[in-house]
N, C-alpha and C positions, 0 to 999 in steps of 0.2 A: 832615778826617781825613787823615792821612799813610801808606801802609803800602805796603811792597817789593814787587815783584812777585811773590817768593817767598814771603812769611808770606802775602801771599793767595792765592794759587794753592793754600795750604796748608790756609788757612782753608776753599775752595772744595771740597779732598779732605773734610775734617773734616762739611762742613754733608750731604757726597752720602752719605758713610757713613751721616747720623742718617736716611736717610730709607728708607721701609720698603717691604722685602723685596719686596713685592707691585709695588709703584712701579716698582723699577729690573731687577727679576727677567726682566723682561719686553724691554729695550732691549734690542735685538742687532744688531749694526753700528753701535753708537753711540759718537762721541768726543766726551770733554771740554774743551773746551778754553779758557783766560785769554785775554784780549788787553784792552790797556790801553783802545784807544775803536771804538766802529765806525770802518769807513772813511770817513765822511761828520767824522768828530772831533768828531763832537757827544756832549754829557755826557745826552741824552737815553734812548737806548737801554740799560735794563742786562744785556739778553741777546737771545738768535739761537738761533733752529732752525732749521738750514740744513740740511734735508734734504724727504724725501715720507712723510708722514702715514702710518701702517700704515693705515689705510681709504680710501685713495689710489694705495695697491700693488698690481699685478700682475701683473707678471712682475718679482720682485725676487730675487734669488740673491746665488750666489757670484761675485766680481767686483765686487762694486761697490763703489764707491767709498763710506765709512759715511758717513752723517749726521752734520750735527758740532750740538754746543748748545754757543754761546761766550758767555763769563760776561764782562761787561766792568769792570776794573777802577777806572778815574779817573770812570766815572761812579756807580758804587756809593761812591766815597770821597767823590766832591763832596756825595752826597743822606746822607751818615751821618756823626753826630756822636759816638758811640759804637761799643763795640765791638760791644756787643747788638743797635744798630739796624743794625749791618752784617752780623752771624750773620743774624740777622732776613731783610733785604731778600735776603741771598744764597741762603737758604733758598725766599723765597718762587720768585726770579728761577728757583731749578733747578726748583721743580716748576711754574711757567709754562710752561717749555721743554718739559721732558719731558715736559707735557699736548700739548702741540702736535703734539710724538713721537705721540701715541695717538691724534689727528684731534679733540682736543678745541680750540673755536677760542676766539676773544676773549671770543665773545658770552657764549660756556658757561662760561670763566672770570670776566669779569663778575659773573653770576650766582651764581658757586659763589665768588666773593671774593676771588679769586687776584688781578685784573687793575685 
């Protein structure tokens, strides 16, 4: 699958909007951010929570620098054949991350289906 770094970057706005109220209500200090591959360029990874767990925090305020969750592009396009299976896995990959945001880990993803 072929797509610009803007119609997905766009696609990325569009899937963060569908997801619910309760989910994202709650991120504060968080950025979104596209990049084409991790830094290692491998098509393995298709997203990043690079920041500290809200169940992890304790002295966290104003000043910091926000947490980022980064959506990676060429590896979402090489694992999707369609447009669906890429709403799909994009979908899945924001509420991975943003589990991660909440100190929810792989295990409990696993579990709960996400991972």
């Amino acid at each position: 699958m072929d797509m610009d770094a803007a119609a997905f970057e766009e696609l990325v706005i569009d899937e963060l909007d569908q997801l619910p109220d309760d989910m994202v209500e709650g991120l504060e200090n968080v950025v979104f951010v596209v990049e084409d591959r991790p830094e290692d360029g491998s098509l393995d990874l298709l997203g990043l929570y690079d920041g500290l767990a809200l169940t992890e925090r304790t002295q966290y305020g104003m000043g910091e620098l926000p947490d980022r969750i980064v959506v990676y592009r060429e590896p979402h396009l090489a694992q999707c054949d369609t447009a669906e299976e890429l709403r799909d896995e994009i979908h899945t990959t924001l509420v991975h991350e943003i589990a991660h945001f909440y100190g929810i880990d792989d295990e409990q993803l696993h579990e709960m289906g996400w991972a």
